[in-house]
N, C-alpha and C positions, 0 to 999 in steps of 0.2 A: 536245780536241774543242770548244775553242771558238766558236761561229759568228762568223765575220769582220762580220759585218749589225750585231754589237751592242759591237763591238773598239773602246774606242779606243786610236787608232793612236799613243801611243803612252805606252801603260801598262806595258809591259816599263821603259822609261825611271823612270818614275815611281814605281812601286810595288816597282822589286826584286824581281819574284817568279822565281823559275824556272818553265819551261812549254813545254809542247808542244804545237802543234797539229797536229791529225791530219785528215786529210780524204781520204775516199773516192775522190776522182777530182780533176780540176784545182782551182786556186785555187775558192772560191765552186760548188762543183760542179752545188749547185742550179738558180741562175743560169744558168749555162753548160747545159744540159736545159731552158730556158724555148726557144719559140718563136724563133727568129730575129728575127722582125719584132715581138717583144713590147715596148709599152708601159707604164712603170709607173703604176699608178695615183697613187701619193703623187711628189711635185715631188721636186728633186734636191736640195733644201736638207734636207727632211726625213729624205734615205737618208743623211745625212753621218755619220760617225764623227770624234766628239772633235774638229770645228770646224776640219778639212781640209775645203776647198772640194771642191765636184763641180757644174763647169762641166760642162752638157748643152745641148744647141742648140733644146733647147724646153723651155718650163718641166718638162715631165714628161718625164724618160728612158725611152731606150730601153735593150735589152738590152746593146746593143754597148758602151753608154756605159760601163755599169754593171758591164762585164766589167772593160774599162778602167781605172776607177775603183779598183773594190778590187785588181785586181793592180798599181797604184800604191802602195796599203797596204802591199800585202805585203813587195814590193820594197825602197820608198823606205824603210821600217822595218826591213828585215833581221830578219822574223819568223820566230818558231822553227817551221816547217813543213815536216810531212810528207804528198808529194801522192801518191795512186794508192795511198795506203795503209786498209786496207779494217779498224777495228776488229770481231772476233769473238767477244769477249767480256770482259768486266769484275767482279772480283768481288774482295771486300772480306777481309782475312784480318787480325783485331786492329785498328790502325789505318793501315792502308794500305790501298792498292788495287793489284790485280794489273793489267795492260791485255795482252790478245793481241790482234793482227794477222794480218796477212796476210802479214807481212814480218819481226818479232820483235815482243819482249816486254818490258815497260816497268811500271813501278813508280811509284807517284802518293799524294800525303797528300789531293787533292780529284780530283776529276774533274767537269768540264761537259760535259752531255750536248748538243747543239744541233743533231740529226739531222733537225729540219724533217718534212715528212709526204710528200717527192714521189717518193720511190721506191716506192711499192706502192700499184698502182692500184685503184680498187673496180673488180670484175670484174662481169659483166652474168651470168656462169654461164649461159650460152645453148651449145646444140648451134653448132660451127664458131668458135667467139669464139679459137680457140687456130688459124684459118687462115692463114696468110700476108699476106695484106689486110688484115686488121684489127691497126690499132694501140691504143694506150692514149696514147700521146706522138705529138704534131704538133710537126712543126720548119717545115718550107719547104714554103708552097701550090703552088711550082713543081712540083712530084712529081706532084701530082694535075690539072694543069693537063691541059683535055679528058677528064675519067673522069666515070663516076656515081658522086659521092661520097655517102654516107650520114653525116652526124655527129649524134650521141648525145649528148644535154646542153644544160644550158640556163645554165649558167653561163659566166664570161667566157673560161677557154678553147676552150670548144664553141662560142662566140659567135663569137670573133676566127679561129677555124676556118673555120667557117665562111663571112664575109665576106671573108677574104683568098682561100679559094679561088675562091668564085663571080668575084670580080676578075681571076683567073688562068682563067678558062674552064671551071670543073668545072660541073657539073649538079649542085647539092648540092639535099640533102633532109635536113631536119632534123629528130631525131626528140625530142620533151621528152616527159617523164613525167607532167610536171604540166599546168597550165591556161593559162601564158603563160611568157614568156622570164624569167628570172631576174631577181629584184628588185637584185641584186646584182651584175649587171653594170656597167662602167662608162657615165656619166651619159650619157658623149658616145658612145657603143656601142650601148649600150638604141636608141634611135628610128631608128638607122641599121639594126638587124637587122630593126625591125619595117616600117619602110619596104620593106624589099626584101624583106619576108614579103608584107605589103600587096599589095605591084604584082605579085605572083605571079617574082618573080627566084629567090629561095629557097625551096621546098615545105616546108611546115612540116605536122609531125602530134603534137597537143596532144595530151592522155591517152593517148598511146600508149609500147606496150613493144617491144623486139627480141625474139624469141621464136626465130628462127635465122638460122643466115650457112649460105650455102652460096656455091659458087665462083662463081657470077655471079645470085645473088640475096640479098637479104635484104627475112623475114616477120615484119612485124609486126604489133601484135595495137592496132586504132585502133578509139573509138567505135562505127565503123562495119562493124567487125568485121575477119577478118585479112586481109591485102594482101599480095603479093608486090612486091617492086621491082627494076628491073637493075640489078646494082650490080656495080663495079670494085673500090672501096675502101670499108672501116668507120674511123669514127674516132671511139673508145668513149669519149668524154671528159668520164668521168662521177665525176670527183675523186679523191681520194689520201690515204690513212690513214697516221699513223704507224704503226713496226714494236711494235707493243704487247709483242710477244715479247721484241724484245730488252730494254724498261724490265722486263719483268718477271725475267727473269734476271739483272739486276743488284740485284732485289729490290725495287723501286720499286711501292709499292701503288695500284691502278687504280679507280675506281668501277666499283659491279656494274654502272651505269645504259648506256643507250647512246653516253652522253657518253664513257667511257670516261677522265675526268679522272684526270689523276697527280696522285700525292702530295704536297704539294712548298708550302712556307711563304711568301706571297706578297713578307712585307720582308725573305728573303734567300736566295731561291728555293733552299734548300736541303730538298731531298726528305727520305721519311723514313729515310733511308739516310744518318747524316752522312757528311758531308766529300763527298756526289755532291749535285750540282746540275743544274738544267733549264736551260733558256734559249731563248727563240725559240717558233717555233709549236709546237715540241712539246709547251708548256703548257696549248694548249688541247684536247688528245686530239682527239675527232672533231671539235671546235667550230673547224675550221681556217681559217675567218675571221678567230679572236677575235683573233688577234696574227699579226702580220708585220715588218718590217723596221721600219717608221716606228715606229711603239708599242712594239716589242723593244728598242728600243737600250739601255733603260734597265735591260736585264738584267745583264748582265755588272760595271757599277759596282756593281750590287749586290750581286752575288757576288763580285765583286774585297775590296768591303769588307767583307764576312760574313768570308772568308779573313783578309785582314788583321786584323779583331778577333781572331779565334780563333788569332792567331798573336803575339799582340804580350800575349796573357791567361796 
């Protein structure tokens, strides 16, 4: 379960180890569930593993690129990987580790955990949010092209949601929670959404909550008090928690706070569970900004080498 983001490509070669990777759905499966038309924020020299170029046709990559890219890893390395295969649980017996799947069962002296936060959405817990219309993942603004779309959020998914639809002909309405667009959208993003907030393009409603979905409306609850709007489509795109459940059944200890910080020893990211380790955003529990791909990479050498001392002691 290593993440491919933090691999390099080619430390099978180098370190001798034996290893498996396991991955839930295709190569990079994350990646591959990003936006179609998604831009990365960090340039393509930054997303490199172990000093394999990734040529991209603008300094900042796109998704496509970046799909590209690591299934060159994969391939061009003859990496030990298993795709579509779903691990269900992990548990420590003496000094081993047991692994079950979805597919069989497999046996391990370390395990890297690199499960990312984007499979489990924060939900709004609104009457209707379980309708048809309403998603939690945007892929292609072509879908919504002519609807009344409704998008939830003020961060750069909600953002880029948003601005790609309205470009495709939706009627979107924006709804944030808080008092302006997310500080943490990207640089060149931010003035573009609030331009087209400005000139009245995209309706925007600050302090406001979703309060129901119904089949051709949703009520929300604004300053001004609650509003009805027409609506075709919701696009709830109000961020992504790791699966806290499953760190903890592998026994991995969590802060009570709402940070929900793992375990886990920062110079050889080994948790308090030895021989299992972190890697990737899952280090920063809810803080899912704190680490991404560009800032991650340096995980994995470090658990490569934590391994290798405790193997050579």
């Amino acid at each position: 379960m290593v993440d491919l983001s933090g691999l390099p490509a080619d430390w099978k070669q180098k370190k001798a180890l034996n290893y498996l990777i396991l991955e839930k759905g295709p190569i990079v499966n994350s990646l591959f569930n990003y936006p179609v038309n998604m831009q990365f924020f960090s340039s393509s020299e930054r997303l490199e593993i172990d000093n394999v170029p990734f040529i991209s046709n603008e300094a900042k990559p796109k998704r496509n690129e970046a799909l590209e890219y690591y299934r060159r890893i994969v391939t061009s390395n003859e990496l030990n990987i298993h795709l579509f295969e779903m691990v269900e649980q992990v548990y420590k017996s003496d000094s081993s580790f047991s692994i079950e799947t979805n597919k069989s069962n497999y046996t391990a002296n370390n395990v890297i955990v690199a499960t990312g936060f984007y499979d489990l959405p924060n939900v709004l817990n609104v009457p209707g949010e379980d309708l048809p219309k309403v998603s939690h993942y945007y892929k292609d603004p072509h879908f919504y092209a002519s609807q009344k779309l409704a998008v939830v959020g003020a961060s750069n998914s909600a953002i880029d949601a948003a601005l790609e639809c309205w470009r495709k002909g939706s009627e979107v309405s924006l709804i944030i929670r808080g008092p302006e667009v997310g500080q943490r959208v990207k640089y060149w993003v931010r003035p573009d959404i609030i331009n087209r907030i400005e000139e009245g393009s995209i309706k925007a409603y600050y302090n406001s909550e979703v309060k129901e979905i119904t089949e051709n409306e949703i009520i929300i609850e604004t300053p001004e008090g609650i509003i009805s709007l027409e609506n075709d489509f919701v696009l709830a795109l109000t961020g992504y928690r790791p699966n806290f459940e499953f760190l903890e059944k592998m026994g991995i200890e969590l802060s009570a706070d709402e940070k929900r910080l793992p375990n886990y020893n920062p110079e050889t990211m080994q948790t308090n569970v030895e021989g299992l380790y972190l890697a990737g955003v899952i280090c920063g529990g809810m803080e899912t900004h704190k680490w991404f791909i560009e800032n991650s990479r340096i995980h994995a050498p470090i658990i490569i080498q934590d391994i290798l001392t405790k193997k050579d002691s």
